[in-house]
N, C-alpha and C positions, 0 to 999 in steps of 0.2 A: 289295474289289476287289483288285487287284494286292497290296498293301504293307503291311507290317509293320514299322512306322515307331519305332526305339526299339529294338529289336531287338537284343539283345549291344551293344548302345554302353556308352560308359562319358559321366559326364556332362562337360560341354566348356565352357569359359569362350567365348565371344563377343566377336569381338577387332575394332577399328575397320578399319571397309575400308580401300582407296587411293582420294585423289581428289581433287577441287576441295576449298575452303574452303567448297562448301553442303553437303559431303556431312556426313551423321550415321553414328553406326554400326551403326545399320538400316537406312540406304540409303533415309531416306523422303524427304530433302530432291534426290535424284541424279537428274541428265537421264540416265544410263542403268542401268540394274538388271543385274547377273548374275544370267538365271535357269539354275535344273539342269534336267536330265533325264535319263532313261534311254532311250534308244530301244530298238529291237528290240520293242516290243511293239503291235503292230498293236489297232485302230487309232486309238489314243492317241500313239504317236512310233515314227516311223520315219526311216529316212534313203532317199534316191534315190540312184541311183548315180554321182552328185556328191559325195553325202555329205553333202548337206544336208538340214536337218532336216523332217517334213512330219507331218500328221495333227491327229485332232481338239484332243489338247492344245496343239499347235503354233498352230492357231487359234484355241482359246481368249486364249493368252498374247497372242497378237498383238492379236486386239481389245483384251482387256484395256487393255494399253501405249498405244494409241491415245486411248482413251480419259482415260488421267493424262496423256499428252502425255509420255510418257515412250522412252527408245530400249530396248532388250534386245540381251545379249550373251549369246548359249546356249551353255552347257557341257553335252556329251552323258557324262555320266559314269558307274562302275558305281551298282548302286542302292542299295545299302546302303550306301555311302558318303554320301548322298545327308544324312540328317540329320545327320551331324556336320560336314558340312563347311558346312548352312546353320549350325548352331550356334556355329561359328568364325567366321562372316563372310565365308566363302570362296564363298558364294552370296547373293544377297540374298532369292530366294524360289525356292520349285522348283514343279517339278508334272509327275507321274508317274502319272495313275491313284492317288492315294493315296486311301488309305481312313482317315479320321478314325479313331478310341475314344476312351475316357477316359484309359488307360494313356499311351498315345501322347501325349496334350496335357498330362500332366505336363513332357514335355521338350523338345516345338515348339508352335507356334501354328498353327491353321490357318484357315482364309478358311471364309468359307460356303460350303455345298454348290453345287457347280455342275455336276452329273452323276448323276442317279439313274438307274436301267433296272432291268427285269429283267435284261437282259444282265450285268448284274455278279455274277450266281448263278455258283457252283463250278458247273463239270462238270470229269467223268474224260474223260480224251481217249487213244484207244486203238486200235490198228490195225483195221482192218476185223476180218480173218480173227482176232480175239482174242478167247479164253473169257469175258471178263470181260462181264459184261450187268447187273449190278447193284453198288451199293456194297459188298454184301454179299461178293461173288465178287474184291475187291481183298484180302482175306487173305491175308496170309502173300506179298504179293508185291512186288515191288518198283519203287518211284513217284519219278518224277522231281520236282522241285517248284522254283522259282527261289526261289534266297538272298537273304532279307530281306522276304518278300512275305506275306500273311497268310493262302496258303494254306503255306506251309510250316510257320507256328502250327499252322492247326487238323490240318494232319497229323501233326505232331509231336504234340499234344495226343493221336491215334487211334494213336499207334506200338504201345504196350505191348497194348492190347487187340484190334489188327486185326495185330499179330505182319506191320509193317510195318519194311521196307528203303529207305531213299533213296539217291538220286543227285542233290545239291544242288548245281547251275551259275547260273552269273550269267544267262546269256543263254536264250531260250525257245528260240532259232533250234538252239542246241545241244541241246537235252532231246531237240527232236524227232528230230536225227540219230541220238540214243541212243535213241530210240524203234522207230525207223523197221532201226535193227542189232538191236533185241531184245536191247538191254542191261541196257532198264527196261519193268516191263510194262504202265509208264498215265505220265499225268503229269496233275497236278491244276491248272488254269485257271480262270479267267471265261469266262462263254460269247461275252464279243464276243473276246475273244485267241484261244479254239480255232476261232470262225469264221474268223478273218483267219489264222489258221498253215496252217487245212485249205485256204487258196486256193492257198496255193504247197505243197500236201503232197497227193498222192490216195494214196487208200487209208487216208483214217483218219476215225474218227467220235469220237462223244462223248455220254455221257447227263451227267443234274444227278445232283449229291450232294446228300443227304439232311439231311449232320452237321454243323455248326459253321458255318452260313448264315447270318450275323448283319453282313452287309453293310450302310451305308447312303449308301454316295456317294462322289464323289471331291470332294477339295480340295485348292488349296494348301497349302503350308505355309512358315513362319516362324520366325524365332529369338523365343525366348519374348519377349512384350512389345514387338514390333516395334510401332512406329506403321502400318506396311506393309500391315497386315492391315486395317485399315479403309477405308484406302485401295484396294486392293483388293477387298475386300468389296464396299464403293460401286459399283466398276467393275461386279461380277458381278451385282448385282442391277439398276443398271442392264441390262447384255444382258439378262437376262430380260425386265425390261420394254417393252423397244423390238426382241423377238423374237431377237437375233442368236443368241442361245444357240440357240433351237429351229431356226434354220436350220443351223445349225453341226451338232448332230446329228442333224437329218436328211441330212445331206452324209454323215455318216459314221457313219451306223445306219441308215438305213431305205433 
């Protein structure tokens, strides 16, 4: 899905939070957690125009916390930022849409799955009136992708033999402005993100990619060896079992 966890980091020592005398320095003994985010990506986190935070991860988390008896403090931060700063302590857990590997869990930890779909499949997403109809037909052209996400991997992995050009921004809300001026001539998503971009964008569609499809879920994530993670784990397989998760998305997939 979303993210490319590891990505240009360098490795980060793990430093004791701020806080009461229960706290540890994974945060697993603390009545409130800093959790991260990313928002701007529909619809897993977004903000209202309060500015506060809403969507399916945003409910995930909250049940979650409910469940440890725990409070949460959200930081909406960029998202490559996003593992170094849990790595330092400067977060106690995040959750982004991340997509687990093996690479990636050399340098965080992460929770068990608590997100499969189809919806997590690549597509190219591209103006109506645009040539492009096949993966084939993005040659030689030039592709929007967000920084740090693991479609920018597998596009970058496709550069040299698809004689690709990027345009690499933080935000998706931005790709599609560049989209939308013919700056860039696709940009490469998940299918529940190019649904949720094409609600406030007309005039754009999307087919699935083909290449480097090897998705299997979202989860949180951890500074390596957190106690957190089990705790958390607990939580999420709890919701499964007593349905919350499946209401959850069905509120915000079906």
């Amino acid at each position: 899905m979303k993210k490319v966890l590891g990505l240009f980091l360098v490795i980060g020592l793990l430093v004791s939070g701020c806080g009461g005398s229960g706290d540890t320095k994974d945060g697993a003994d603390k009545d409130k957690l800093t959790v991260l985010t990313n928002a701007g990506y529909p619809p897993y986190e977004m903000t209202d125009e309060n500015g506060d935070l809403y969507g399916f991860d945003i409910d995930v988390m909250t049940e979650a916390a409910k469940i440890m008896k725990v409070d949460i403090e959200w930081k909406n931060v960029d998202f490559d930022a996003i593992p170094e700063m849990v790595r330092q302590g400067k977060g106690d857990v995040a959750i982004a849409g991340i997509t687990p590997n093996a690479e990636r869990a050399k340098k965080v930890d992460f929770s068990e799955l608590y997100y499969t779909s189809d919806d997590m499949k690549n597509v190219v997403l591209v103006k109506e009136d645009s040539s492009i109809q096949t993966e084939e037909d993005i040659k030689g052209k030039s592709i929007g992708i967000q920084i740090g996400t693991v479609q920018q991997l597998i596009m970058e992995g496709m550069e040299d033999s698809y004689d690709l050009s990027f345009k690499k921004l933080k935000s998706y809300a931005s790709l599609v402005q560049e989209l939308n001026k013919g700056v860039i001539d696709a940009m490469v998503v998940e299918k529940a993100v190019a649904d949720g971009l094409m609600e406030g964008n007309d005039g754009l569609r999307y087919f699935y990619m083909e290449s480097g499809d090897e998705l299997t879920g979202n989860a949180m994530i951890f500074a390596k060896d957190s106690a957190l993670k089990e705790k958390f784990d607990n939580a999420i397989n709890e919701m499964k079992e007593n349905g919350t998760l499946d209401k959850l998305i069905e509120k915000w997939f079906e």
